[in-house]
C-alpha positions as a printed Julia matrix, in Angstrom:
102×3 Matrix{Float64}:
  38.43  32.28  -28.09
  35.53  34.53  -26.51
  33.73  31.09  -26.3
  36.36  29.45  -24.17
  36.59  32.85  -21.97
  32.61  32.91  -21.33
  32.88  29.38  -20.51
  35.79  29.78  -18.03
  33.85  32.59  -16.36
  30.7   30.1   -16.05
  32.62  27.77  -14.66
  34.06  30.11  -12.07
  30.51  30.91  -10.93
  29.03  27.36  -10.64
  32.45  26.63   -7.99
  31.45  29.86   -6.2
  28.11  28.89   -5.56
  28.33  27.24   -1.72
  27.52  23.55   -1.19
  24.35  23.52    0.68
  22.63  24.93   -2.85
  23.68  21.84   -4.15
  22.56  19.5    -1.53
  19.21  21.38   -1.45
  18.79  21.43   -5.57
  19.66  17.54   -5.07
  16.97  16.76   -2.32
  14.37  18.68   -4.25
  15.05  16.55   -7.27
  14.98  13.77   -5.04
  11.65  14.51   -3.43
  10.32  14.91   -6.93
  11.09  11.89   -7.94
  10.08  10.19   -5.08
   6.63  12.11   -5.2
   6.55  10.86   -8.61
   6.81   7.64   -7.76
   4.0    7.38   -5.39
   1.69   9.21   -7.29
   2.34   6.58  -10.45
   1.84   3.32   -7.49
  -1.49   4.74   -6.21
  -2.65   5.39   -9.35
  -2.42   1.79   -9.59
  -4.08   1.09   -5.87
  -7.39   0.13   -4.68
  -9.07   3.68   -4.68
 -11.12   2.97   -1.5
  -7.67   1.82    0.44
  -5.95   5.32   -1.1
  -9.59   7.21   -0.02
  -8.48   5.37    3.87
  -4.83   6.31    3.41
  -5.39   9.85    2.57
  -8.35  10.4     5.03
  -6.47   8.59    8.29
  -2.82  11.07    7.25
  -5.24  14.28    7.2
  -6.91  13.58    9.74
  -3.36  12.87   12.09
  -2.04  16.65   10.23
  -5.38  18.32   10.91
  -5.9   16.85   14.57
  -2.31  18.08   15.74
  -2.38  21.45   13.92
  -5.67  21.49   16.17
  -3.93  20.32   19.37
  -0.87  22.38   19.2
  -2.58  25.28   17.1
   0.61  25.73   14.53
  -1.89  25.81   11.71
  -1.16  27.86    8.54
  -2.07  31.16    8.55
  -4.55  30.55    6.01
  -6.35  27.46    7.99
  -6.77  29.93   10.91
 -10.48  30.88   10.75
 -11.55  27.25    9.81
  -9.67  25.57   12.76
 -11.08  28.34   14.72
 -14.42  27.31   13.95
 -13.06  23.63   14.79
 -10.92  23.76   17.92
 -13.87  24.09   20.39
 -14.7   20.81   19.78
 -11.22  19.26   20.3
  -8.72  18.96   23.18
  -5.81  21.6    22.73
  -2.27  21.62   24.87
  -3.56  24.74   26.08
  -6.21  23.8    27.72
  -4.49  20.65   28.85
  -1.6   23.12   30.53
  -4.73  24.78   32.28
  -5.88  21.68   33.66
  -2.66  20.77   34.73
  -1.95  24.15   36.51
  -5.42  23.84   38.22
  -4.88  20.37   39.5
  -1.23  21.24   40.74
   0.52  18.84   38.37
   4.06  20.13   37.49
């Protein structure tokens, strides 16, 4: 009988937690297995077409953390030591402001 009670009670708390846990828990499964997935298929890929794969999607992620300077916290002194070198939308609002562009 104290079985059946703990397992009412359980089942009391898993209803109480709210939807969006659920949806979330799902998605991260989901992502997992999706990760998963592609991890398994390039395994199985040219490695020089991966090496291009990988290289051209950091180099899009690093390029506009550059531009729009929404780095991580911990990226800050490297793309400091970077940003010089590339165009940033601050500069490019400076330019426009000069020029009288709206």
């Amino acid at each position: 009988m104290p079985l059946l009670a703990a397992a009412a009670t359980t089942l009391e708390k898993i209803q109480a937690v709210p939807p969006r846990f659920w949806l979330n828990v799902l998605m991260g499964v989901g992502i997992l297995a999706a990760a998963l997935f592609l991890i398994r298929k390039a395994a199985e890929m040219n490695k020089i077409v991966l090496s291009v794969i990988i290289f051209v999607a950091l180099s899009i992620v690093g390029l506009n953390w550059i531009y729009h300077r929404n780095e991580p916290a911990f990226l800050t002194p490297y793309v400091d030591s970077v940003a010089p070198f590339f165009p940033s939308a601050q500069k490019q609002a400076q330019k426009e402001r000069k020029l009288g562009m709206p």
